[in-house]
C-alpha positions in Angstrom: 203.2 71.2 84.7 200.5 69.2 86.6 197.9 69.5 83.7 200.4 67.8 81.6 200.8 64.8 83.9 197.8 64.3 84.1 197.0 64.3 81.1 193.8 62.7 79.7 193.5 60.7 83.0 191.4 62.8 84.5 190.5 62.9 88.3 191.6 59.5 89.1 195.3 60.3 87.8 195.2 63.5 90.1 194.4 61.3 93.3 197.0 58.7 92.8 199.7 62.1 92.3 198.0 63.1 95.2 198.5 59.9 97.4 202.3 59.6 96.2 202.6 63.1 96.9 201.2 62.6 100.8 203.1 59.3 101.2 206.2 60.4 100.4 205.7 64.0 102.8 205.1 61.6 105.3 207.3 59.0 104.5 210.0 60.2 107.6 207.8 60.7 109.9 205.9 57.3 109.9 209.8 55.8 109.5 210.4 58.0 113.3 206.8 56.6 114.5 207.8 53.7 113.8 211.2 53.9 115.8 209.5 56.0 118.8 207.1 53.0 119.2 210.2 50.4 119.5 211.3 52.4 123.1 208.3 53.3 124.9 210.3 54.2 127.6 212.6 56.7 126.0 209.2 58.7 124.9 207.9 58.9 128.4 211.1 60.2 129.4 210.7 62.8 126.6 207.0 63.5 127.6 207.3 63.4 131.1 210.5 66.2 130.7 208.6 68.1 128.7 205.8 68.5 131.2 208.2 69.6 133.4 209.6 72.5 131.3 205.7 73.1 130.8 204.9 73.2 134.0 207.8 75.8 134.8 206.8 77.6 132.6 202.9 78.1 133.6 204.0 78.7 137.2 206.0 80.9 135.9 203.4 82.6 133.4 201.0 82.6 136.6 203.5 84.6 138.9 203.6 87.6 136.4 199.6 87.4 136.3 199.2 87.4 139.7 202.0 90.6 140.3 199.9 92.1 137.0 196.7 91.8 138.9 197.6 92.3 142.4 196.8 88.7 143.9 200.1 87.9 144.8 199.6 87.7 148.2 
């Protein structure tokens, strides 16, 4: 249990659990940051596909409003 951890230490115990507990959630993610940033180039390519797939997918999206409201003309 929490309370027993922390025993006496009050509030100052809690936050350091608290930090460990953060850091290490986060621990992967900052590790795939960390490899992302290495190959700029690779996330662009990621971004820029994704844009794409966005982009399809809000002309898409648009079509149907435009049949729905009678503006496709």
């Amino acid at each position: 249990m929490l309370a027993e951890q922390i025993g006496d230490a009050g509030a100052g115990r809690l936050k350091q659990l608290a930090t460990e507990a953060v850091n290490e959630r986060f621990a992967p993610f900052r590790a795939r940051r960390r490899l992302l940033a290495e190959d700029p180039g690779t996330v662009r390519q990621v971004l820029a596909r994704g844009n794409a797939q966005a982009n399809d997918q809000a002309d898409c999206t648009l079509a149907q409003v435009r049949t729905a409201m009678g503006m496709d003309y």
